[in-house]
SEFI-97283 format. One record per residue (C-alpha): x, y, z; residue number from 0. Coordinates in nm, 3 decimals. Layout:
<tinus>
+---------+---------+---------+-----+
!      px !      py !      pz !  nr !
+---------+---------+---------+-----+
!       X !       Y !       Z ! NUM !
...
+---------+---------+---------+-----+
</tinus>
This chain:
<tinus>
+---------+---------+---------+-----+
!      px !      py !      pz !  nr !
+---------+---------+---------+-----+
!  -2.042 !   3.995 !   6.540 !   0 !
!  -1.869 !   3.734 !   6.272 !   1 !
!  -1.626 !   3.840 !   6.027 !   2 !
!  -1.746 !   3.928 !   5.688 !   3 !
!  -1.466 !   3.892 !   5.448 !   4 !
!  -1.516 !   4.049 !   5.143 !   5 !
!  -1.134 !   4.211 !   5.187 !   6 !
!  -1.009 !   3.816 !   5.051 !   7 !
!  -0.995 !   3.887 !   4.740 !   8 !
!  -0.743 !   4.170 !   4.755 !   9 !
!  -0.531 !   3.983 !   5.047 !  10 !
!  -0.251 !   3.899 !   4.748 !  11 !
!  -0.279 !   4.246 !   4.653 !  12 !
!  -0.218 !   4.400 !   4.976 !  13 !
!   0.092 !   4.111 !   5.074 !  14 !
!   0.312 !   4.171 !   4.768 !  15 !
!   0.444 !   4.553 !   4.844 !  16 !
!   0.481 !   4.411 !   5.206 !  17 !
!   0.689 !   4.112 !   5.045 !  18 !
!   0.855 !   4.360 !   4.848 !  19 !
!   0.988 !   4.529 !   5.086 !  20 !
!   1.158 !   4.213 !   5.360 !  21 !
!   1.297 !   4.116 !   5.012 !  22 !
!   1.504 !   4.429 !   4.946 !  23 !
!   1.757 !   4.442 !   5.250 !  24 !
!   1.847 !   4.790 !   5.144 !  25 !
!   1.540 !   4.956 !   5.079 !  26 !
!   1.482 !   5.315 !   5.234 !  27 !
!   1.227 !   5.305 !   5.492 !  28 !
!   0.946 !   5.565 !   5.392 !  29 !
!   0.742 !   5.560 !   5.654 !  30 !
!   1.012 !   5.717 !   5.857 !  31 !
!   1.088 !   5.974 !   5.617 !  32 !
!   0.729 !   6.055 !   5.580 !  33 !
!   0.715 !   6.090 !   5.943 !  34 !
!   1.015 !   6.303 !   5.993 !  35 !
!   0.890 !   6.550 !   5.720 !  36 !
!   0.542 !   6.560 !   5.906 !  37 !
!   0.643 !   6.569 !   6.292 !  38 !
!   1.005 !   6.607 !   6.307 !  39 !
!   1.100 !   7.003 !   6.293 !  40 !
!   1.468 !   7.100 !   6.150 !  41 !
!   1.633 !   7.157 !   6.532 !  42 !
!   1.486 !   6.758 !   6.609 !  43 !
!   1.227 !   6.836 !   6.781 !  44 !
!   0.884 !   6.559 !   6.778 !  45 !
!   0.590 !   6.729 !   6.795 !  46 !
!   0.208 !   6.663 !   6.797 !  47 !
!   0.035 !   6.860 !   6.607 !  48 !
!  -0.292 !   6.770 !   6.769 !  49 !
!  -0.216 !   6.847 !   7.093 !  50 !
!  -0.079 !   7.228 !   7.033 !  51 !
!   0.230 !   7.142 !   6.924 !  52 !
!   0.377 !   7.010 !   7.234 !  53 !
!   0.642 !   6.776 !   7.255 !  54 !
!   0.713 !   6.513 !   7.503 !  55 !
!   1.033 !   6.267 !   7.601 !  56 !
!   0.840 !   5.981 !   7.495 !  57 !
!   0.810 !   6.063 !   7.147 !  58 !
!   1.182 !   6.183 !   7.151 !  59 !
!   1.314 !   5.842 !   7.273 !  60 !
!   1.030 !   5.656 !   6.955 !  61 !
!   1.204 !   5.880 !   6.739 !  62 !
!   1.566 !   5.807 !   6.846 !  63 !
!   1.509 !   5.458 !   6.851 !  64 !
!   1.372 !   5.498 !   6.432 !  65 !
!   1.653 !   5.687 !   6.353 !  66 !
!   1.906 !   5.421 !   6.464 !  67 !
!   1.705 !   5.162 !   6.304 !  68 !
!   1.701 !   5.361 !   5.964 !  69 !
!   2.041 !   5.492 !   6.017 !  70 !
!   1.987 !   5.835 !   5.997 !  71 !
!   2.251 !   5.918 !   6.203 !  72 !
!   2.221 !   6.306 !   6.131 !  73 !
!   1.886 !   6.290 !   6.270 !  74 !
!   1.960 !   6.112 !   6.587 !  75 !
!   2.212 !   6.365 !   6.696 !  76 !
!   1.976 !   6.648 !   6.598 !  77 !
!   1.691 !   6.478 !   6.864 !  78 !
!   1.916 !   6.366 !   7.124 !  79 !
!   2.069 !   6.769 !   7.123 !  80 !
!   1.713 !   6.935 !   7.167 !  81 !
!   1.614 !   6.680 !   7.421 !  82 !
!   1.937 !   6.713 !   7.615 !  83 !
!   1.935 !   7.100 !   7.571 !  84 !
!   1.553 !   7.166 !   7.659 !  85 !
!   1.413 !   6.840 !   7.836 !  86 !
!   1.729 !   6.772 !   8.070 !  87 !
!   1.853 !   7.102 !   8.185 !  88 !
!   2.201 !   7.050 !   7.938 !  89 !
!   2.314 !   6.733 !   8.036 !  90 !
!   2.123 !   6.399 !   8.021 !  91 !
!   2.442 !   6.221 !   8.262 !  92 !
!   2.277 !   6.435 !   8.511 !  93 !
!   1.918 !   6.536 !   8.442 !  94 !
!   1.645 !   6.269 !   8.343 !  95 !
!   1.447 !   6.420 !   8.055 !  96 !
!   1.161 !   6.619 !   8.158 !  97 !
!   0.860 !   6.441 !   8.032 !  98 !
!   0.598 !   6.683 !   7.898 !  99 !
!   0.698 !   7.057 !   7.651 ! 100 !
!   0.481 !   7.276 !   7.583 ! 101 !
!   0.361 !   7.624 !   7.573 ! 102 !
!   0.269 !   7.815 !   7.885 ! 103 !
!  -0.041 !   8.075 !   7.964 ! 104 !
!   0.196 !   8.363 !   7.835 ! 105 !
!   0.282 !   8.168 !   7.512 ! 106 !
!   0.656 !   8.100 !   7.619 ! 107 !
!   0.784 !   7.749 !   7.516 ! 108 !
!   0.908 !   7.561 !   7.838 ! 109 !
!   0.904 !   7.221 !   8.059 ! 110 !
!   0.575 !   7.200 !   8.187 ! 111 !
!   0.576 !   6.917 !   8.418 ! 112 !
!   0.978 !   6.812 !   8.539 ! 113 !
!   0.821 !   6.470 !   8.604 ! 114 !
!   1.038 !   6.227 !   8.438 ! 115 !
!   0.839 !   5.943 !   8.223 ! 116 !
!   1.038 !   5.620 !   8.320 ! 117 !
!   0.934 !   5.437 !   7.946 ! 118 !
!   1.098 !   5.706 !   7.781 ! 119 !
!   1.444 !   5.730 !   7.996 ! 120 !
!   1.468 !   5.326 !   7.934 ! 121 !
!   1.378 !   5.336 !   7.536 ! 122 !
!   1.624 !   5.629 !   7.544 ! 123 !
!   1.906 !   5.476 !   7.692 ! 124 !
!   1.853 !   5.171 !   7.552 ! 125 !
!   1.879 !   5.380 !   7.190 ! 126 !
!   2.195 !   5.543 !   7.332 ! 127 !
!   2.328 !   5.208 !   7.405 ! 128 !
!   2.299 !   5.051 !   7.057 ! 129 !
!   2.364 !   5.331 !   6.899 ! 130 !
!   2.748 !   5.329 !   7.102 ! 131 !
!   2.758 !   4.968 !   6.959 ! 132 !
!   2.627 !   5.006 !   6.609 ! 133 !
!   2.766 !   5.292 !   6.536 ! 134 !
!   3.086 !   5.257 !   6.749 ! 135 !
!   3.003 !   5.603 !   6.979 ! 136 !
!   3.130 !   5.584 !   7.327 ! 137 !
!   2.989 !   5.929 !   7.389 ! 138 !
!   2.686 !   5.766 !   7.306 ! 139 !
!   2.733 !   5.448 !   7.538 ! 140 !
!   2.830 !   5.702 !   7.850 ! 141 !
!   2.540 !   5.885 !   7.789 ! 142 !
!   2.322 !   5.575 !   7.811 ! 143 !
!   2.520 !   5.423 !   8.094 ! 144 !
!   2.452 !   5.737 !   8.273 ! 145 !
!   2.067 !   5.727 !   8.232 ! 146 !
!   2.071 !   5.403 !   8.355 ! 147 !
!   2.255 !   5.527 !   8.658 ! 148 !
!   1.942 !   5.797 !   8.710 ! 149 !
!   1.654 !   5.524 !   8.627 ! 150 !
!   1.754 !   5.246 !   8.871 ! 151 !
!   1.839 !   5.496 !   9.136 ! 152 !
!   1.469 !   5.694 !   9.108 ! 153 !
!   1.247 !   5.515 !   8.893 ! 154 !
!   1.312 !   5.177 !   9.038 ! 155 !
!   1.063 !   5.049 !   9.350 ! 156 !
!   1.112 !   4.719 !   9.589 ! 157 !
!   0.741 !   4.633 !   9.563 ! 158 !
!   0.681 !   4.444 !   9.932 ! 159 !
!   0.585 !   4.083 !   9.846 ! 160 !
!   0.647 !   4.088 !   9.470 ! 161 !
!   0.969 !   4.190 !   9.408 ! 162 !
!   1.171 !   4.494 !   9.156 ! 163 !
!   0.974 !   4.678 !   8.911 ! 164 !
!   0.989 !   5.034 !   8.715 ! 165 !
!   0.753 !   5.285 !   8.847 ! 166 !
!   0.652 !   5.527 !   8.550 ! 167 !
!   0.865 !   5.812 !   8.694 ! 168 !
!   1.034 !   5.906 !   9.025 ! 169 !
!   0.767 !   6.124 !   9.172 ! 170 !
!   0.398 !   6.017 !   9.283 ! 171 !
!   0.338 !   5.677 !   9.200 ! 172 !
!   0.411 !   5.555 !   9.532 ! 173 !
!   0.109 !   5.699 !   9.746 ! 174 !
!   0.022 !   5.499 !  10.130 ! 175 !
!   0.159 !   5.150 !  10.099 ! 176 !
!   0.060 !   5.127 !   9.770 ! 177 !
!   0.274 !   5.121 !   9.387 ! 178 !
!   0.070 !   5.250 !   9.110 ! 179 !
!   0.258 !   5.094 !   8.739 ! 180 !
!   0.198 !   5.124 !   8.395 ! 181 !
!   0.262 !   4.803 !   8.198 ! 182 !
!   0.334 !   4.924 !   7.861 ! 183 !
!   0.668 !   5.120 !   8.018 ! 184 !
!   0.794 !   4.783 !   8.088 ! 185 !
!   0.892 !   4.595 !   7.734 ! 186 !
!   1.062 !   4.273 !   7.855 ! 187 !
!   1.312 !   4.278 !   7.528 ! 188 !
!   1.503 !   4.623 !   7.643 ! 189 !
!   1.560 !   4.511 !   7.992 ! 190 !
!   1.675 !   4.192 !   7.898 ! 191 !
!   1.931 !   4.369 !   7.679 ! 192 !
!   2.002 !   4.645 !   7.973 ! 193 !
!   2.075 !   4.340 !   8.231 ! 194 !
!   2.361 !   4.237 !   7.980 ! 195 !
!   2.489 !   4.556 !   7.984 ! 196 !
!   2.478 !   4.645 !   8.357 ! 197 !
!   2.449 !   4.300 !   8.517 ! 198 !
!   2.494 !   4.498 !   8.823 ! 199 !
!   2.170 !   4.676 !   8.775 ! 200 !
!   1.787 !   4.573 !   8.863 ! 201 !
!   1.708 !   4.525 !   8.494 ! 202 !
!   1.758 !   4.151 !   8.507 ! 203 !
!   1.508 !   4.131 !   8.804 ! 204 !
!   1.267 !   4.363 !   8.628 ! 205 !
!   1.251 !   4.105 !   8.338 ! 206 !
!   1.188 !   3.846 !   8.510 ! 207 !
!   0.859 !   4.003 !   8.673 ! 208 !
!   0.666 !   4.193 !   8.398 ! 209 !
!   0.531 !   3.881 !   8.299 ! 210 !
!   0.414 !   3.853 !   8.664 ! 211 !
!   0.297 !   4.195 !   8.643 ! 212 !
!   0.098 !   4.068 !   8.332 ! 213 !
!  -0.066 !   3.780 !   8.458 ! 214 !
!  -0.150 !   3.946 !   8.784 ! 215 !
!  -0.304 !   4.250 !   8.644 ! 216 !
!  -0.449 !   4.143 !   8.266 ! 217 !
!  -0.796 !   4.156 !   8.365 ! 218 !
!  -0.972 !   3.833 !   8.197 ! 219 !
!  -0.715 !   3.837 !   7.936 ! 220 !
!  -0.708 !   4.241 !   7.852 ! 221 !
!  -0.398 !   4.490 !   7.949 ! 222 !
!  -0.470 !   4.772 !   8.137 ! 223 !
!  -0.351 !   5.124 !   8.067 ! 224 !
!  -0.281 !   5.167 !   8.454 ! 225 !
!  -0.259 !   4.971 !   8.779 ! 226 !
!  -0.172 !   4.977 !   9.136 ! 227 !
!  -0.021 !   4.731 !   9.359 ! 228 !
!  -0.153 !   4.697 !   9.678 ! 229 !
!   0.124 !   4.433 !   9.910 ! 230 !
!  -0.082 !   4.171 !  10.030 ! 231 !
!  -0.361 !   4.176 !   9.752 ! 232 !
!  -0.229 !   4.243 !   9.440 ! 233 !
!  -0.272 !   4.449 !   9.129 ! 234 !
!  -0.573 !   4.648 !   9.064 ! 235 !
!  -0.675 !   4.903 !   8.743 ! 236 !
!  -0.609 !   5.269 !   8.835 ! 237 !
!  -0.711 !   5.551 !   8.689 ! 238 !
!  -0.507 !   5.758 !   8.419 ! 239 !
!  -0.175 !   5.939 !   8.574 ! 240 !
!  -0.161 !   6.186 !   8.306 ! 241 !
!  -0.366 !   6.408 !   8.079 ! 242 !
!  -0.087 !   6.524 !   7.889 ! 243 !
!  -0.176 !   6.329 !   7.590 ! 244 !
!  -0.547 !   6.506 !   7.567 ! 245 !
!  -0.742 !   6.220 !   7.571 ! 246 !
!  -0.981 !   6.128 !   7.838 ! 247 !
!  -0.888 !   5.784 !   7.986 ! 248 !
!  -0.979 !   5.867 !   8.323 ! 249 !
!  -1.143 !   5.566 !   8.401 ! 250 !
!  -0.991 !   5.260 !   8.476 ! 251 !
!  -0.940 !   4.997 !   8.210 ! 252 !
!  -0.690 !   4.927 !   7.908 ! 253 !
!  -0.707 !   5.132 !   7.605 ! 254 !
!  -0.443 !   5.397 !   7.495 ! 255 !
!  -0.129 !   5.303 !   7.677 ! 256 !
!  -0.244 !   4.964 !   7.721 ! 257 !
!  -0.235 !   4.876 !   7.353 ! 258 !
!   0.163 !   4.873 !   7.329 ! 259 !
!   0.153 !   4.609 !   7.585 ! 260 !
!   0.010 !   4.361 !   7.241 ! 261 !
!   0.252 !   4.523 !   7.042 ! 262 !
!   0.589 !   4.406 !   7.263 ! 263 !
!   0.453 !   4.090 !   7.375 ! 264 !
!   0.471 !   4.054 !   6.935 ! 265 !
!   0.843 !   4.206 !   6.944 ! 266 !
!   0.967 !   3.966 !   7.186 ! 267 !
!   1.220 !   3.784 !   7.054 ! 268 !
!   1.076 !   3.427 !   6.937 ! 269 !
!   1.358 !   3.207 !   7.134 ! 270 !
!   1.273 !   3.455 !   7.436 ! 271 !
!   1.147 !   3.227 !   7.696 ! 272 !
!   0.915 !   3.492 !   7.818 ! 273 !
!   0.737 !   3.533 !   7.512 ! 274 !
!   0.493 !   3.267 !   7.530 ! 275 !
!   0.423 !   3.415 !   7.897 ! 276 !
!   0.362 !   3.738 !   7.745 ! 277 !
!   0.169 !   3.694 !   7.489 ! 278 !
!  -0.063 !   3.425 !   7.730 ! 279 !
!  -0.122 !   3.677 !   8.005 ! 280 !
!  -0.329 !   3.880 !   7.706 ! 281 !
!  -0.445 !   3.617 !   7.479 ! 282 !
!  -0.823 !   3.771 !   7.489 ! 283 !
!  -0.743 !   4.039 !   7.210 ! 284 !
!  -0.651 !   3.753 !   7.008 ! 285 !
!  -1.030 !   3.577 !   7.072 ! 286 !
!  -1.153 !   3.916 !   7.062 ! 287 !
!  -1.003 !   3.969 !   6.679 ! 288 !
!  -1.180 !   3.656 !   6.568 ! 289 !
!  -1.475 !   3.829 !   6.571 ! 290 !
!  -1.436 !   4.127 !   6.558 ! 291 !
!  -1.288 !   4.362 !   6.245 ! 292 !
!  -1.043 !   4.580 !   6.469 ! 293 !
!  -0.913 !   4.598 !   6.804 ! 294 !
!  -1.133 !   4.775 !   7.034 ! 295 !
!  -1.083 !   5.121 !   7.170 ! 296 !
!  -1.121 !   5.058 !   7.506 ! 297 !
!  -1.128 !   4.779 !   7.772 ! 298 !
!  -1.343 !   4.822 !   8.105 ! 299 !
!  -1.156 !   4.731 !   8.426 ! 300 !
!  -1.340 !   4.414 !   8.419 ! 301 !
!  -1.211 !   4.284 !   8.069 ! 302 !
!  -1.475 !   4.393 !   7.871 ! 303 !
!  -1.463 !   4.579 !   7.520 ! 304 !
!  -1.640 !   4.880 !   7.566 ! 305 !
!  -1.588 !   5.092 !   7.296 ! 306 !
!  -1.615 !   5.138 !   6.955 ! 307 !
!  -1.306 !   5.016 !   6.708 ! 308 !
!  -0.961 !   5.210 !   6.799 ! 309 !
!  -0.761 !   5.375 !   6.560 ! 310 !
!  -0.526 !   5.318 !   6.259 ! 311 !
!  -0.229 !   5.260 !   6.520 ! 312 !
!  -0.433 !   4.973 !   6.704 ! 313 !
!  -0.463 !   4.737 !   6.420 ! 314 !
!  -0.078 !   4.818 !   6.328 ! 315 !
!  -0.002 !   4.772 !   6.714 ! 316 !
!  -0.133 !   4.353 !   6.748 ! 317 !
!  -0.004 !   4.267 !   6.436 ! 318 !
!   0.331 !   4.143 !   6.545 ! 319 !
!   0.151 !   4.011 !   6.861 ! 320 !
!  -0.074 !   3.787 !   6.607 ! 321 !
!   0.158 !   3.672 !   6.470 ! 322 !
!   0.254 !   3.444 !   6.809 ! 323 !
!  -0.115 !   3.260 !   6.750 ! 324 !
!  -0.085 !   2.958 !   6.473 ! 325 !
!  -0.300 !   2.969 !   6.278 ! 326 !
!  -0.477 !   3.284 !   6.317 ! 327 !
!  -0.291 !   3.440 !   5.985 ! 328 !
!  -0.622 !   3.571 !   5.872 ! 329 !
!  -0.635 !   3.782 !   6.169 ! 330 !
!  -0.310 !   3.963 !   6.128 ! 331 !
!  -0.407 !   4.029 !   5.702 ! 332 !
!  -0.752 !   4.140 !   5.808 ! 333 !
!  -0.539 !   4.446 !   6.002 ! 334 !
!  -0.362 !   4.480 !   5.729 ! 335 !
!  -0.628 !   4.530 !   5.497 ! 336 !
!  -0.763 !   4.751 !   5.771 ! 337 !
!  -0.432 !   4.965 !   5.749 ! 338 !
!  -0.423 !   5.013 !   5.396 ! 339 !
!  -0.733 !   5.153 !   5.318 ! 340 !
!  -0.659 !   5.415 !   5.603 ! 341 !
!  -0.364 !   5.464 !   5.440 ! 342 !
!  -0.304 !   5.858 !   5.330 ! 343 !
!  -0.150 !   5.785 !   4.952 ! 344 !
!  -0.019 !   6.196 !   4.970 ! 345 !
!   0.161 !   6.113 !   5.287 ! 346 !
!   0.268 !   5.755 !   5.330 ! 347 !
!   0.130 !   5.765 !   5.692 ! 348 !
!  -0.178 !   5.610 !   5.790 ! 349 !
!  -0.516 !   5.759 !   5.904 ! 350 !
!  -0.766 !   6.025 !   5.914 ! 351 !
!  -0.600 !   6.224 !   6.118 ! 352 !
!  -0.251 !   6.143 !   6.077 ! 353 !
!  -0.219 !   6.161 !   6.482 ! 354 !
!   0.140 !   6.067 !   6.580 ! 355 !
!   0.083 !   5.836 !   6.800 ! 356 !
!  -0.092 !   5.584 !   6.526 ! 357 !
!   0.218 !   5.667 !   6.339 ! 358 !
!   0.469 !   5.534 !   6.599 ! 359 !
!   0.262 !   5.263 !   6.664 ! 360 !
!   0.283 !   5.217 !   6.264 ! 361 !
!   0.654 !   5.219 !   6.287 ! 362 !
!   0.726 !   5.016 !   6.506 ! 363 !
!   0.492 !   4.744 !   6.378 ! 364 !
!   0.536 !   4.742 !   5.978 ! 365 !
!   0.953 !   4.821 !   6.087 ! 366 !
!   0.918 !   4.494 !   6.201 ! 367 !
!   0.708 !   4.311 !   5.994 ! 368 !
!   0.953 !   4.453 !   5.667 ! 369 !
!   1.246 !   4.324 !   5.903 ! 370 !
!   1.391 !   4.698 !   5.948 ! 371 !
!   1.440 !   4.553 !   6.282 ! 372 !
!   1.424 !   4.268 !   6.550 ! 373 !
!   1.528 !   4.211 !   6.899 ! 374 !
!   1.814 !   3.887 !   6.927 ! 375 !
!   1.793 !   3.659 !   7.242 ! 376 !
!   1.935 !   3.912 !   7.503 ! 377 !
!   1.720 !   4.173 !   7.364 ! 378 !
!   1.980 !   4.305 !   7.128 ! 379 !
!   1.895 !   4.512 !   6.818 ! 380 !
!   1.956 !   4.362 !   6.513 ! 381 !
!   1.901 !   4.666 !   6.207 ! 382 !
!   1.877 !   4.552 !   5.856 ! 383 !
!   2.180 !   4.787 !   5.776 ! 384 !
!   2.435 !   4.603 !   5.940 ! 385 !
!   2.331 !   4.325 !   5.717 ! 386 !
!   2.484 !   4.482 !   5.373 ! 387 !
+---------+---------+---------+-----+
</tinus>
C-alpha cells in the first residue's frame, strides 16, 4: 500500500509550533504538565487509569526521568518518596522497587508482584544519578549508586558464549540453560553513562553487547518484545513475561515493548559509535514506513507486520529513530501529521484514549525533538535548563 499524501499541504503548518518551540530555550514543557495533571496524583504517584488504577516502577522511573528534564524538582522528590515508601519496603539503598501496585481481591492497595523490573531500576538510577549532578544532590547520587549496587548484583547474567547482559529482573528469566531478555530494558545511551560512573561495574560490557543482542535477535529487520538465549544457538522470540500491562501479547513477536527499541536506537547520541549499529539491526520499520502510513501494531516472530496500525505513541516512538535515515524526512512529518490530528486540543496529550503509555512514548520523543533533552557522548544528559 503506497503513500497517499494529501497531509503536504499542511506539513508547514504542522512544523512551525514544533520550530517554535527548539527556538525558545526556556519554554515550559506542556506536555509534561498536561501529563502530571492527568496521571500524576498529589502524593507522586503514576497511575494508569486504564488498567484500574495501578501503578508500576516503570512508569515511576519515565516520570522521574521528565521531571529532571523539566526541572520540576518538587515533583521528583514527591515520586521518588512514594516509590521508595510503597515499591521498596522504605529504602531504595536496600530494596529494588517492586515492579507492579495495585489493588488486591479485598480492595486493599499493595505490591502485587515483588518482582523487580530491571528497565525501571536502571532508568531510575540513572535519573538519581543526574539528578545528584544537575542539581548538585549527593543524597540523590548515593541513592543511585546504591541501585546500581542491587542491579549488577541480581539483575545482571554471564550469558555462556555471548557475554554480560541485563535480565529483566532477578527472578525467572533464567529457566534450564537458557536466558530469556527483553531488548527495550537495555537503552545503550544509559549504560554508557552508568560505565562512566561505576567503571567498576558490568555496564560498560552491557553496552557493548545490546547491539549484539540486536542483530542476533531482530528478526528480518523487526525488534521483538521478548527473547531467549539459548548458549550454543542463539536468540529466539519468547513469549510475553508479563500481563501486568493488560494487553494480550502472548505470542511471540515485537509489538508493545518492542517499539521503544526504535525509539532509543533514535536517542542515541549521533557521535555514539553504536548508533549506526543500532539503528541497522532494525532498519525494516524504516522500509516498512515507506509504505505504509503508521508503524504497525504488531510484528510476527518471523518479521512480518501482522497487525493493523499501532497507536498514537508508535508514530511518536520512530520519530527520533527516522531521523538516522537521510533522506527519509517525509517519513518522520508523515508521523507527525499522524500525531497531530490525534492530538486531544482539551488536554495537550495525544490520542483517543489518552492511555499513558502513548503519552510517555510522546514525551520522550517530541522532549527530544523540541531539544528538552539529549544524551552527550558518554550518555550524559544534557537538559535545556542548564543552558540559560
Amino acid at each position: 500500500m503506497n503513500i497517499k499524501k494529501p497531509w503536504l499541504p499542511i506539513l508547514c503548518l504542522l512544523l512551525i509550533p514544533t520550530a517554535v518551540a527548539i527556538g525558545c530555550r526556556h519554554s515550559p514543557w506542556r506536555l509534561w504538565n498536561s501529563f502530571s495533571a492527568r496521571f500524576v496524583d498529589t502524593q507522586g504517584r503514576v497511575f494508569d487509569p486504564q488498567g484500574d488504577q495501578h501503578t508500576t516502577s516503570e512508569a515511576q522511573a519515565y516520570a522521574m526521568f521528565f521531571a529532571l528534564v523539566a526541572n520540576d524538582h518538587a515533583r521528583f522528590d514527591r515520586i521518588l518518596a512514594w516509590t521508595e515508601v510503597n515499591l521498596a519496603q522504605g529504602d531504595l539503598t536496600l530494596h529494588l522497587p517492586a515492579w507492579y501496585w495495585a489493588k488486591d481481591s479485598g480492595g486493599k492497595w499493595k505490591v502485587q508482584d515483588p518482582n523487580s523490573a530491571s528497565d525501571a531500576d536502571v532508568w531510575m538510577a540513572y535519573s538519581l544519578l543526574e539528578a545528584g549532578r544537575l542539581w548538585n544532590s549527593p543524597r540523590y547520587t548515593d541513592i543511585g549508586r546504591s541501585m546500581l549496587t542491587q542491579v549488577s548484583g541480581t539483575e545482571v547474567a554471564n550469558l555462556p558464549g555471548f557475554g554480560l547482559m541485563l535480565l529483566p529482573g532477578p527472578v525467572g528469566y533464567q529457566r534450564d540453560n537458557t536466558w530469556t531478555l527483553n531488548p527495550s530494558y537495555v537503552p545503550v545511551f544509559l549504560f554508557d553513562r552508568l560505565a562512566v560512573l561505576d567503571p567498576a561495574g558490568p555496564w560498560h560490557q552491557i553496552a557493548v553487547n545490546v547491539p549484539r543482542l540486536l542483530e542476533a535477535s531482530a528478526r528480518h529487520g523487526y525488534a521483538m518484545d521478548w527473547v531467549t538465549y539459548f548458549p550454543g544457538d542463539g536468540f529466539y522470540p519468547a513469549r510475553e513475561q508479563h500481563s501486568g500491562t493488560g494487553i494480550d501479547t502472548d505470542q511471540p513477536g515485537g509489538g508493545y515493548d518492542a517499539i521503544r527499541v526504535y525509539l532509543w536506537a533514535g536517542l542515541q547520541g549521533d557521535s555514539s559509535q553504536t548508533k549506526a549499529r543500532l539503528v541497522n539491526a532494525v532498519s525494516s520499520m524504516g522500509g516498512y514506513l515507506g509504505n505504509h502510513d503508521a508503524p504497525p501494531a504488531r510484528v510476527s516472530d518471523q518479521g512480518v507486520p501482522i497487525a493493523q496500525a499501532g497507536p498514537v505513541g508508535f508514530s511518536a516512538a520512530v520519530l527520533p529513530y527516522l531521523r538516522a535515515f537521510p533522506g527519509r524526512s517525509t517519513l518522520g512529518a508523515q508521523q507527525m501529521i499522524r500525531m497531530s490530528l490525534m492530538k486531544d486540543d482539551a488536554t495537550g496529550l495525544y490520542g483517543k484514549d489518552l492511555t499513558l503509555y502513548d503519552q510517555n512514548l510522546a514525551l520522550f520523543a517530541t522532549g527530544f525533538l523540541d531539544s528538552k533533552f539529549e544524551f552527550g557522548p558518554s550518555g550524559e544528559l544534557k537538559v535545556e535548563w542548564m543552558r540559560r
